[in-house]
C-alpha positions in Angstrom: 13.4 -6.5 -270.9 12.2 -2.7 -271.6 14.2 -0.7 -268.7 12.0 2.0 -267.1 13.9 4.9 -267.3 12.0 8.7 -265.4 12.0 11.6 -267.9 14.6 13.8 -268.4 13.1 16.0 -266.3 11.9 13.7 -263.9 15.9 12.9 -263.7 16.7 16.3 -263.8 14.4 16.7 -260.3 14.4 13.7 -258.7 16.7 14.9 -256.0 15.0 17.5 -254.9 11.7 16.1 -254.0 13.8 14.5 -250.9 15.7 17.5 -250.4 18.8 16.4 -251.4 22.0 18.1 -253.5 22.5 15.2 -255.9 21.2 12.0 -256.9 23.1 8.6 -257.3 21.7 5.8 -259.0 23.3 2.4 -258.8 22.9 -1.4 -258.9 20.8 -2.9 -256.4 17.2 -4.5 -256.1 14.5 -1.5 -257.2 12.5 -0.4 -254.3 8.5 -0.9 -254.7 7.4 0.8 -251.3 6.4 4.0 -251.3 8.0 3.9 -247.7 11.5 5.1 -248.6 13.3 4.9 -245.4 11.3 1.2 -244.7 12.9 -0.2 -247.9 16.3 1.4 -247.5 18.5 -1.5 -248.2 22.5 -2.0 -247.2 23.9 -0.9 -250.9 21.5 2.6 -250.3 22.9 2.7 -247.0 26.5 2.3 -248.0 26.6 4.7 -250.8 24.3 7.6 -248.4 27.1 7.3 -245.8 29.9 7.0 -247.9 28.9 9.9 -250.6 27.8 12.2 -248.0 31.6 12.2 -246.5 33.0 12.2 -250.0 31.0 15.1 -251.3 32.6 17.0 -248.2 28.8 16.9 -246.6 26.2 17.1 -249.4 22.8 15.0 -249.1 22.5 12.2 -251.5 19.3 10.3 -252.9 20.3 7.3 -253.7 18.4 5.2 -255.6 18.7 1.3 -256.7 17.6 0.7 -260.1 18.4 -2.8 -260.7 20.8 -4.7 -262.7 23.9 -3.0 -264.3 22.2 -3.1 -267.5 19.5 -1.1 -266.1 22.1 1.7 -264.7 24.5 1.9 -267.5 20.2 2.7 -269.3 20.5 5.6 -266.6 23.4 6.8 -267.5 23.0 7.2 -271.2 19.7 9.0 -270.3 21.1 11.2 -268.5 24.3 12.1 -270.7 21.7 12.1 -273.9 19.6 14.9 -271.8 22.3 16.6 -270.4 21.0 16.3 -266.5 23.2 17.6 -264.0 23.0 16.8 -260.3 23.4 13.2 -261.1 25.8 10.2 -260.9 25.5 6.6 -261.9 27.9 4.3 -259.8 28.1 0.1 -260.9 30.1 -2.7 -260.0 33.7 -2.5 -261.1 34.0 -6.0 -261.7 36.4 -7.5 -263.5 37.2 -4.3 -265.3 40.7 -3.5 -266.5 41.6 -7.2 -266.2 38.9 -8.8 -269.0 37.0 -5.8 -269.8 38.3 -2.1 -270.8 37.5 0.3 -268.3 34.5 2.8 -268.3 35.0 6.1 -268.2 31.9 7.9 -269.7 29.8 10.7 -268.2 28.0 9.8 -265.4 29.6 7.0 -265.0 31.3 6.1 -261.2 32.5 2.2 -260.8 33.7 0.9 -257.5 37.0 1.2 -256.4 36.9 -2.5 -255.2 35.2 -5.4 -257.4 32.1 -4.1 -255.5 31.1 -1.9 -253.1 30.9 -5.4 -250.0 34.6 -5.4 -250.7 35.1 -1.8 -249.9 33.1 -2.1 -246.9 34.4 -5.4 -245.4 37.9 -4.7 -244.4 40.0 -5.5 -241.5 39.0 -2.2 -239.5 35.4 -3.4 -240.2 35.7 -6.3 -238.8 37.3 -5.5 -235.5 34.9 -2.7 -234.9 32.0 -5.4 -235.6 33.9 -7.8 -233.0 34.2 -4.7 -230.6 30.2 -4.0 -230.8 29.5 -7.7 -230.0 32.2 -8.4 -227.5 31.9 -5.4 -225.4 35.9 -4.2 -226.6 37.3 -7.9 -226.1 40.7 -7.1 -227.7 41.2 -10.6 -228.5 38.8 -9.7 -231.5 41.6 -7.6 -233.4 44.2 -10.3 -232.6 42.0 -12.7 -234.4 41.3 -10.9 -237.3 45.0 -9.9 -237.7 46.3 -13.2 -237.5 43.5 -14.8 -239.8 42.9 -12.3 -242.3 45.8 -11.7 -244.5 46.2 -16.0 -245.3 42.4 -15.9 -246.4 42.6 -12.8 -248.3 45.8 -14.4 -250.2 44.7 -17.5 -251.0 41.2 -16.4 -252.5 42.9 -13.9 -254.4 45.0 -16.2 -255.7 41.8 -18.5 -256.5 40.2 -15.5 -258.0 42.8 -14.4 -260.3 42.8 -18.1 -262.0 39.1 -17.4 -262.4 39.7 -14.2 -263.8 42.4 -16.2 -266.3 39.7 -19.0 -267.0 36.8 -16.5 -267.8 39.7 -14.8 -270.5 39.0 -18.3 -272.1 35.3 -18.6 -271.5 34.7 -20.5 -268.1 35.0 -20.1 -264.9 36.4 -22.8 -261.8 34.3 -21.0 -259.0 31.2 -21.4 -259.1 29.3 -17.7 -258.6 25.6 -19.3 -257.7 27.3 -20.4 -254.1 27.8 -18.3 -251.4 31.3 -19.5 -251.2 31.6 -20.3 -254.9 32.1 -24.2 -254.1 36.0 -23.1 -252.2 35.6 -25.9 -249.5 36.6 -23.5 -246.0 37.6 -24.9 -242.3 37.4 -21.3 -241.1 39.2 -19.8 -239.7 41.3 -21.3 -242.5 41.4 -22.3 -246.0 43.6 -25.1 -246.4 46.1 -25.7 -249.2 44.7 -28.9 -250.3 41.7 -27.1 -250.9 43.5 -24.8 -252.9 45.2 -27.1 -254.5 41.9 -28.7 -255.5 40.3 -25.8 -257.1 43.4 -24.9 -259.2 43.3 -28.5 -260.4 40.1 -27.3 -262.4 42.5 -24.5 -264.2 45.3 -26.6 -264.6 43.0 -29.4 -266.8 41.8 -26.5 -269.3 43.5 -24.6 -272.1 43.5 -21.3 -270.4 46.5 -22.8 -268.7 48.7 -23.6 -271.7 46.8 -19.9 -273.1 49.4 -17.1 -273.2 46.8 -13.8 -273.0 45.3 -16.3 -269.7 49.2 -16.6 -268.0 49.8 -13.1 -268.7 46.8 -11.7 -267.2 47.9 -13.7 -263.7 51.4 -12.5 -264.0 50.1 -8.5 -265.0 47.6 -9.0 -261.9 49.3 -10.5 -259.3 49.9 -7.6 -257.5 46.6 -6.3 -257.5 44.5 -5.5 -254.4 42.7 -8.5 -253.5 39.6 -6.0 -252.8 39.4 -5.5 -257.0 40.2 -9.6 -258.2 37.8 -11.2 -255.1 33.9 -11.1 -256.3 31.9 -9.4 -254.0 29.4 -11.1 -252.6 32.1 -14.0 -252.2 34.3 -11.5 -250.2 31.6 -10.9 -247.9 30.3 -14.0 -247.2 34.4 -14.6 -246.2 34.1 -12.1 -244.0 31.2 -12.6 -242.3 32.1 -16.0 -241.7 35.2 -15.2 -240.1 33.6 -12.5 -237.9 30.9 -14.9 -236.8 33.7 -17.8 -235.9 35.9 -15.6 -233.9 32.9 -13.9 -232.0 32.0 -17.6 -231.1 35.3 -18.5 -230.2 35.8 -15.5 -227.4 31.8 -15.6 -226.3 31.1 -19.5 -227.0 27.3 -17.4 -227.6 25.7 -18.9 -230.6 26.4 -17.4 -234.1 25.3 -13.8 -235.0 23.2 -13.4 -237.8 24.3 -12.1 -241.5 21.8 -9.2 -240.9 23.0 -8.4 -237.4 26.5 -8.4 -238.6 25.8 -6.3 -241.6 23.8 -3.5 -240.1 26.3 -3.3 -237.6 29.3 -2.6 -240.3 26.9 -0.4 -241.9 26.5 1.4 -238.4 30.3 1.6 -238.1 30.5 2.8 -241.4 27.9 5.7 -240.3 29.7 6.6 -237.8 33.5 6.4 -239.0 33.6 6.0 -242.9 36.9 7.3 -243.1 38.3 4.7 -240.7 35.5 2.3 -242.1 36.8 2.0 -246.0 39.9 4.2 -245.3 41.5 7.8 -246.8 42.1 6.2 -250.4 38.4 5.2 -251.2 36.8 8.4 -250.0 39.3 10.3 -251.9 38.4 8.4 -254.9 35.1 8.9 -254.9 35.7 12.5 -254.4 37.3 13.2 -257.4 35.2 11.5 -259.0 32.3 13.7 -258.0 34.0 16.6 -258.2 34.4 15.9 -261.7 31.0 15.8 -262.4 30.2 18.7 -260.8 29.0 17.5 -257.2 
């Protein structure tokens, strides 16, 4: 499929018809309303919020252009033209652990797999449980005691995927909002666990030396950069919506409620949203292409 891709100076300008300093483009589904602020979706709204803080207070236009394909088809564009005033930020993925990492100009991955794994940490959570529950404390007790035995156990889950996609396959099945991982939440149990890692055990990537030594190099790793995004956030929002019904026995919150309010906590605090190391990142990264 032929990726529409503006002119170079069309790139080279884009920015400023919205008076902004730079422009970012990244993954996401491609806006077709000509009412930008109606369409804004959550990926426009992390990056805005998180860029302008990074950038030390510079206005981003941030624009989703579809698929990775379709961005990494930015990016070349804009190197081959030369156009400054312009980033391209996609999906880390499973980069660095099956894939070589990319590091070409305009290029900006994700710190975490994807940018939902950035936003959805433990400080999100609470102050999403805080928002709902008027500043029950019981919310961050939850959280803390729940949190770090999920997080483990599907990163453990994930880096066997990782391990079996070095071989060709994959034991979690991506076109599930939970990628077929059976959950009791708050809890995971080990039998389910022990059911999924079954499917790696059964297959040659376990007898495979490059598939054991990429679970021994990783293990490790943040679970924010092994756990696939979309997985991670359905996790999370899961967890937020069980322990808000345990302390308000209210019926469950909605995936969009929950979101916008992260994103609103995000706006307000992204610092204490994502934390110091992610903002930092992205800073240097912008800095290094001249924003």
């Amino acid at each position: 499929m032929k990726v529409f891709v503006r002119s170079a100076s069309g790139l080279m300008n884009y920015h400023k018809f919205y008076g902004a300093d730079f422009t970012a483009y990244v993954e996401g589904k491609v806006e077709t309303s000509s009412d930008v602020e109606a369409t804004k979706t959550s990926d426009i709204c992390y990056y805005e919020y998180l860029l302008q803080t990074a950038s030390g207070g510079k206005k981003p236009k941030v624009k989703c252009v579809g698929n990775k394909s379709a961005a990494l088809e930015y990016a070349k564009r804009i190197r081959i033209n030369g156009v400054t005033g312009s980033v391209v930020i996609v999906d880390k993925d499973l980069e660095e652990i099956l894939t070589s990492p990319i590091d070409q100009f305009p290029i900006i991955t994700t710190y975490g797999y994807s940018w939902e794994n950035e936003i959805w940490t433990a400080a999100t959570m609470v102050a999403v449980l805080d928002s709902l529950t008027n500043g029950n404390p019981a919310g961050k007790f939850e959280v803390e005691k729940h949190l770090p035995s999920l997080e483990r156990r599907i990163k453990f889950l994930s880096l066997l995927d990782a391990a079996a996609q070095s071989n060709g396959f994959s034991i979690l099945k991506k076109t599930s909002s939970l990628c077929g991982v059976a959950f009791d939440f708050p809890y995971v149990n080990v039998s389910e666990i022990k059911r999924v890692s079954e499917k790696f055990k059964i297959t040659s990537a376990s007898s495979c030396i490059v598939a054991r030594e990429l679970i021994q190099n990783n293990s490790r790793i943040e679970a924010k950069k092994i756990i696939q995004g979309h997985f991670w956030s359905n996790i999370a929002l899961r967890l937020v919506s069980y322990i808000y019904r345990k302390l308000t026995r209210d019926s469950t919150p909605s995936n969009a409620l929950l979101t916008n309010l992260a994103l609103a906590h995000l706006k307000l605090d992204v610092i204490g949203t994502v934390g110091q190391s992610i903002v930092d990142r992205y800073r240097i990264e912008l800095v290094k292409y001249g924003i």
